[in-house]
Backbone as a ProteinNet text record, in pm:
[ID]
protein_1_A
[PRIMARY]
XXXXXXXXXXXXXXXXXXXXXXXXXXXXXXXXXXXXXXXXXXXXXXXXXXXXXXXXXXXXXXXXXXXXXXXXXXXXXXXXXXXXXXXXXXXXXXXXXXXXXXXX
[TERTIARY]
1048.5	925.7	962.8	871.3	930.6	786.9	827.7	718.6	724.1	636.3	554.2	500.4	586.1	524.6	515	366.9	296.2	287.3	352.7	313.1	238.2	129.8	32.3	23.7	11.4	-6.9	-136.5	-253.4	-395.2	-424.2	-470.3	-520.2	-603.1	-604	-675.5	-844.6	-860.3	-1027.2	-1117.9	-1011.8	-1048.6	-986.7	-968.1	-856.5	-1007.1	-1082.5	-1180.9	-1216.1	-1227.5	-1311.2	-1199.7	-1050.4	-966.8	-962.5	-959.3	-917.1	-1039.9	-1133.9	-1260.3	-1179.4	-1177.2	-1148.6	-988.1	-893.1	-790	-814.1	-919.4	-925.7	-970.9	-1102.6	-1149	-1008.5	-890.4	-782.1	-686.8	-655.8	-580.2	-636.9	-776.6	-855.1	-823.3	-842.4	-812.9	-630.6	-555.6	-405.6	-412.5	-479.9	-429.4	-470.7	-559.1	-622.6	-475.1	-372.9	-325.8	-220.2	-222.4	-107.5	10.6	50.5	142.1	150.5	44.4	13.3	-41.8	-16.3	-13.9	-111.4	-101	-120.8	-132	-170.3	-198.5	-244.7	-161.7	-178.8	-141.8	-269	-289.8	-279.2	-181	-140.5	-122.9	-154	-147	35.1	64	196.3	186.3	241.4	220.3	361	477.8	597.3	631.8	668.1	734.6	764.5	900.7	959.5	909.9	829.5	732.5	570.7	533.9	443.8	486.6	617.1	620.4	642.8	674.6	626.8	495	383.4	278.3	163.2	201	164.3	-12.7	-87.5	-201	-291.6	-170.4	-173.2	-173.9	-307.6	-263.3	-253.2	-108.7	-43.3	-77.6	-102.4	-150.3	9.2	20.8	119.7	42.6	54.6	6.5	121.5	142.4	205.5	180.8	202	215.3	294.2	234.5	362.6	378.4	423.1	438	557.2	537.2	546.4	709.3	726.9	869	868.2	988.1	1029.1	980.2	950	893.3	716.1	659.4	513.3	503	556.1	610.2	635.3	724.6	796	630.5	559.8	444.7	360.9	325.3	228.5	244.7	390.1	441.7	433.8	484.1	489.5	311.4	241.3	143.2	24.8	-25.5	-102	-95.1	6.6	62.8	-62.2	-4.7	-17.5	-170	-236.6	-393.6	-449.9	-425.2	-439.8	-386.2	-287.3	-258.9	-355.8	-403.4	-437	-562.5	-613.9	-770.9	-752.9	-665.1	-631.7	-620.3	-510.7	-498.3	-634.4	-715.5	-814	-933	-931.3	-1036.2	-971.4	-834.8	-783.2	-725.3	-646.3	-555.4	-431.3	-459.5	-357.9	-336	-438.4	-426.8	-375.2	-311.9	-262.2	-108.1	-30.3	122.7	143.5	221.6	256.7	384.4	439.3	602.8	607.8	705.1	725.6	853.5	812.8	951.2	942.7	1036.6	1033	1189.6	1117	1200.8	1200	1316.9	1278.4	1274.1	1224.1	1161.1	1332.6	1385.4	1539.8	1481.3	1567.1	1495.1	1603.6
610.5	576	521.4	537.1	523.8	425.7	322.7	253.5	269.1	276.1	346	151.9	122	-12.5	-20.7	-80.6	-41.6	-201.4	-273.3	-405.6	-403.1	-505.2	-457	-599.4	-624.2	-741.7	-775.4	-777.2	-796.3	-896.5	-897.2	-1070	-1159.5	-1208	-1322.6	-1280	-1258.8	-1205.2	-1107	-1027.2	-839.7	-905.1	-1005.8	-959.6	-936.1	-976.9	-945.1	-814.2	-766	-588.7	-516.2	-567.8	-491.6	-522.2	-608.6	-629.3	-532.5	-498.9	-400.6	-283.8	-234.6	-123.3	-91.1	-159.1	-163.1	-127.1	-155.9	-103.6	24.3	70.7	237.2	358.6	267.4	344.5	359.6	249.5	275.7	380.9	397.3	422.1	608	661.5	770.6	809.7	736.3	726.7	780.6	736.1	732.5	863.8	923.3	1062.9	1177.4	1153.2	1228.1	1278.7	1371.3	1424.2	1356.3	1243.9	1189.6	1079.1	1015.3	889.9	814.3	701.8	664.9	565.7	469.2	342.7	268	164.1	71.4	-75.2	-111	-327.3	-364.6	-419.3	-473.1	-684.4	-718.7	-819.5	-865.8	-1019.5	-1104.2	-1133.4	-1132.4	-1185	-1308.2	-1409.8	-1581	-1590.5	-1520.1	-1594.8	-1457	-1406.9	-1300.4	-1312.7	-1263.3	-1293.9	-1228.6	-1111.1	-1119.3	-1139.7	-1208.9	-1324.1	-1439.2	-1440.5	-1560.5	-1539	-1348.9	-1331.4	-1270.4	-1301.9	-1296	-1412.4	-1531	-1691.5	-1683.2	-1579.4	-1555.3	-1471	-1403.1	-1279.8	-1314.3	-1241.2	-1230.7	-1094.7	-1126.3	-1026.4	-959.5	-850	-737.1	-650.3	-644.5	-570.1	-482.5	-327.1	-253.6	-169.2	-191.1	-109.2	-40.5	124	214.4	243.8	321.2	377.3	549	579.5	717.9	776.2	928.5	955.8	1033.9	1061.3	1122.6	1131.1	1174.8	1149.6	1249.6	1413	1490.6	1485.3	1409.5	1370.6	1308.4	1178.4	1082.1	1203.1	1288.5	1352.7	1395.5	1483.3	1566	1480.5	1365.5	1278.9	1225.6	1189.4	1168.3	1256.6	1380.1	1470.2	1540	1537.7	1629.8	1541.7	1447.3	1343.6	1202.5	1161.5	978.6	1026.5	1092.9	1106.1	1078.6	1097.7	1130.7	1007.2	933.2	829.5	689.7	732.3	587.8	600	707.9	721.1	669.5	682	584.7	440.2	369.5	252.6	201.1	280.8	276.5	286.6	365.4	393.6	272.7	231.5	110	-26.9	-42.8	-147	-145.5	-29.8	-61.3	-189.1	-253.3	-345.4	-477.2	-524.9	-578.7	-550.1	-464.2	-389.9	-370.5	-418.3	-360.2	-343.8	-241.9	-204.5	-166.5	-205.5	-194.6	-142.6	-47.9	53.1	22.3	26	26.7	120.1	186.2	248	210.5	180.4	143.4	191	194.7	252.8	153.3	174.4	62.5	138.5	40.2	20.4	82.2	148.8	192.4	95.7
-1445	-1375.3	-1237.7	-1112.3	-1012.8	-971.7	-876.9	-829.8	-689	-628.9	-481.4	-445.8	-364.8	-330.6	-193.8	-175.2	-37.3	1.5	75.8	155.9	294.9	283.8	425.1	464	599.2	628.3	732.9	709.8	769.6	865.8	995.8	1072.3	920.1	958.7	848.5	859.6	1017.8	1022.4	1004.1	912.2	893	723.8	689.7	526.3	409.4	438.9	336.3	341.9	473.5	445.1	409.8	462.4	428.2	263.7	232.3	50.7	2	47.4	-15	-25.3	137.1	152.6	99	42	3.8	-142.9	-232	-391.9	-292.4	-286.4	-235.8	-234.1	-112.6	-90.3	-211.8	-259.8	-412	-501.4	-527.7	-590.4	-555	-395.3	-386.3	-403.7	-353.1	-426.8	-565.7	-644	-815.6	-836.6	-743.8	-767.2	-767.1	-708.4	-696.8	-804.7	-856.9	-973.3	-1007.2	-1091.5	-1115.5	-1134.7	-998.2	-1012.4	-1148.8	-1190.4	-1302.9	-1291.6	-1221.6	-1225.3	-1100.8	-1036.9	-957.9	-976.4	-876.6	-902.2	-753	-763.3	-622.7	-658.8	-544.2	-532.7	-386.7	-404.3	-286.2	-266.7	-133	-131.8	-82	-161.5	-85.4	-26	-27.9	28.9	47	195.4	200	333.4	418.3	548.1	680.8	623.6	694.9	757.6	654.3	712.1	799.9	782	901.7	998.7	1049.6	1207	1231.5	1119.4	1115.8	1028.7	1126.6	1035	1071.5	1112.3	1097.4	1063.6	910	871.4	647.8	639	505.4	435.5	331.9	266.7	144.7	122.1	-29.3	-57.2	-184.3	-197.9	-289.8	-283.5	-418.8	-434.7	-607.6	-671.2	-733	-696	-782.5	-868.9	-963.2	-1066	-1100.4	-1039.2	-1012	-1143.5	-1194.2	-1305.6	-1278.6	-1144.6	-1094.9	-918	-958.9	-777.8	-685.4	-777	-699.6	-698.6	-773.7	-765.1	-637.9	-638.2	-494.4	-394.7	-381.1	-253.3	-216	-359.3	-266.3	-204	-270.5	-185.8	-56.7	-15	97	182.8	157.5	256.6	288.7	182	211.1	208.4	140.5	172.1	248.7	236.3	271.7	425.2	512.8	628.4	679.1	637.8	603.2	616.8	497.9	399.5	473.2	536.5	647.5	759.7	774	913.2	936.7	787.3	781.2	769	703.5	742.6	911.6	965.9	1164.7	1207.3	1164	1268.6	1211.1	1086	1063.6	1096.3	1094.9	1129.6	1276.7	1277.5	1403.8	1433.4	1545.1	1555.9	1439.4	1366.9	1285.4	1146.2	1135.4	1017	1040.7	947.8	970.4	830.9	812.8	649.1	687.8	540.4	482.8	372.3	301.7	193.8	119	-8.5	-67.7	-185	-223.9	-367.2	-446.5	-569.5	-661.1	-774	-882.5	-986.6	-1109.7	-1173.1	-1340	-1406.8	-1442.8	-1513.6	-1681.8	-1723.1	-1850.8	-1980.7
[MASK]
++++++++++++++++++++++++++++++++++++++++++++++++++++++++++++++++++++++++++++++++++++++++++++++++++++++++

């Protein structure tokens, strides 16, 4: 199992419409073939909030079913799907990516 972990970091004065509009976007994520699962979480201690000390943090984790489910979404959707975030947020929005895999 592979986890798709999305860190976003919001101004403090957009974090509510963004936390709305942040389930909607998960919500079209899970649509996609493979996708399993989603958990959306606050980050209270993370290193970059503190070059953003007027910024609050969401982490969502996916759980994606293989690595080539992940590759297609990246390559053929991710692109899309951020781009509605940029254009409703813009400068107040910075996101960070990680993928990891669940240890069996």
């Amino acid at each position: 199992m592979i986890i798709y972990e999305v860190n976003c970091l919001v101004d403090n004065d957009v974090a509510g419409e963004f936390r709305v509009w942040l389930k909607t976007h998960a919500d079209e994520v899970l649509a996609t073939d493979g996708f399993i699962s989603a958990e959306i979480l606050t980050l209270v201690d993370d290193e970059h909030l503190v070059d953003r000390p007027y910024s609050k943090g969401f982490s969502i984790r996916y759980r994606v079913k293989d690595q080539s489910s992940l590759d297609h979404y990246l390559a053929h959707l991710a692109p899309a799907l951020r781009q509605e975030g940029v254009d409703r947020f813009g400068g107040q929005l910075s996101a960070y990516r990680r993928i990891l895999l669940e240890e069996q």
